[in-house]
C-alpha positions in Angstrom: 57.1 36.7 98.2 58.7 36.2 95.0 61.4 39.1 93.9 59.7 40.0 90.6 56.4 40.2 93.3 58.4 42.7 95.8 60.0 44.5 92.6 56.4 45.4 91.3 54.9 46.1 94.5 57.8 48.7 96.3 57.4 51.4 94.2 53.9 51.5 94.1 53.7 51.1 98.1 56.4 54.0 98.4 54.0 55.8 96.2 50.9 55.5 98.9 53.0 55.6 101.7 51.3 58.4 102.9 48.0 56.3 102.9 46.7 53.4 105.6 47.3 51.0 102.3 50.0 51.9 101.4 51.2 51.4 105.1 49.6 48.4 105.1 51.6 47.0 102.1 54.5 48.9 103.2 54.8 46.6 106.6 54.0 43.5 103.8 56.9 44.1 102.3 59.3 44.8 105.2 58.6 41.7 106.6 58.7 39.6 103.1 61.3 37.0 103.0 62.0 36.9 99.2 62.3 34.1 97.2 63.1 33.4 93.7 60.8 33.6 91.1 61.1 30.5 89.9 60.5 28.6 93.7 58.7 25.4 93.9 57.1 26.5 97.3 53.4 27.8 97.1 52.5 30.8 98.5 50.2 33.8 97.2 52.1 35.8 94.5 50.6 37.8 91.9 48.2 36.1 89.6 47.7 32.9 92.4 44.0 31.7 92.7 43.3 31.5 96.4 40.3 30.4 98.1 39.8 31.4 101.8 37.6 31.4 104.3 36.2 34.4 106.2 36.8 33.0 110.0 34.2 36.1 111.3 31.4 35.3 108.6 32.2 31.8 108.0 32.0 32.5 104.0 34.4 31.5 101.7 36.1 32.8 98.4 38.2 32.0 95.8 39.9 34.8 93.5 43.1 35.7 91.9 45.6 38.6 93.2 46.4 40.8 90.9 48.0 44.3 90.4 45.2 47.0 90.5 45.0 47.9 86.6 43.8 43.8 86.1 41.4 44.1 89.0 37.6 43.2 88.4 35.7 41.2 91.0 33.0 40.2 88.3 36.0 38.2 87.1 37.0 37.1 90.7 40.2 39.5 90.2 41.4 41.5 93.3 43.9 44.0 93.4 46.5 43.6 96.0 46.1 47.4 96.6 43.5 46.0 98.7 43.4 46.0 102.4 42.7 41.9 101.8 44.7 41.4 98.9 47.8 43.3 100.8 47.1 40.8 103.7 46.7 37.7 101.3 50.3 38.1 99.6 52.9 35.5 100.6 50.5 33.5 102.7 50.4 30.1 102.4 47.5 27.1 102.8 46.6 27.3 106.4 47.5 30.2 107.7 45.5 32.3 109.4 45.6 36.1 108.3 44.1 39.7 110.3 43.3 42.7 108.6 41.5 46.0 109.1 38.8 45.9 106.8 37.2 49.3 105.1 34.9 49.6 107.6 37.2 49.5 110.4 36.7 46.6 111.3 39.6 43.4 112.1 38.6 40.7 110.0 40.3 36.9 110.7 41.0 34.9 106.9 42.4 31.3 107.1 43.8 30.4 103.6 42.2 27.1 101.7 44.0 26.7 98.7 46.4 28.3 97.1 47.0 27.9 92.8 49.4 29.7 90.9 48.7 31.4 87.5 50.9 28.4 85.2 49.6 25.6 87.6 46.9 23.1 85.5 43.5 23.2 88.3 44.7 20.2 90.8 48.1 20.9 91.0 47.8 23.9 93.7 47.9 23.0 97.2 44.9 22.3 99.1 44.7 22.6 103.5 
């Protein structure tokens, strides 16, 4: 994950520490290797479109991370305070993510496409 990405998101995982997301980002970011913000490689930060596919349900998605005050899924925009957004940060195209869903449940992602925020559409990188 980028620095500026692990600056923004610390505190406010320290803050819900004491929650399972909180936790969940909390373990995110303790495993992070950082890079700079200004790295070539493409990964999910904050404000990259991804598009996945749901391995369990065989649907797909496409949406853009965001921090939770720019979330609005009518606008495809999830907050990475999210038990899938937390899991979707730093992952690149092909990987294959796991995460407990709200209901409980382990859910398997594998990611598509990843574009970030300044990218013109085709420039992302597609699996």
């Amino acid at each position: 994950m980028t620095r500026n990405d692990y600056e923004q998101l610390s505190p406010r995982a320290d803050a819900l520490k004491h929650t399972a997301i909180g936790q969940l980002l909390l373990s995110e970011l303790a495993r992070a290797i950082i890079a700079s913000d200004r790295s070539t490689r493409i990964f999910v930060k904050l404000g990259s479109t991804v598009a996945f596919e749901d391995l369990d349900s065989g649907a797909t998605r496409r949406l853009t991370l965001c921090l939770p005050e720019d979330a609005n899924l009518d606008e495809m925009r999830l907050s990475v305070l999210t038990p899938v957004g937390a899991a979707l940060i730093g992952a690149a195209v092909g990987q294959v993510l796991e995460y407990v869903a709200g209901d409980a449940r382990m859910r398997h992602l594998r990611i598509l496409m990843v574009q970030d925020e300044g990218l013109r559409e085709g420039r992302g990188a597609a699996f």
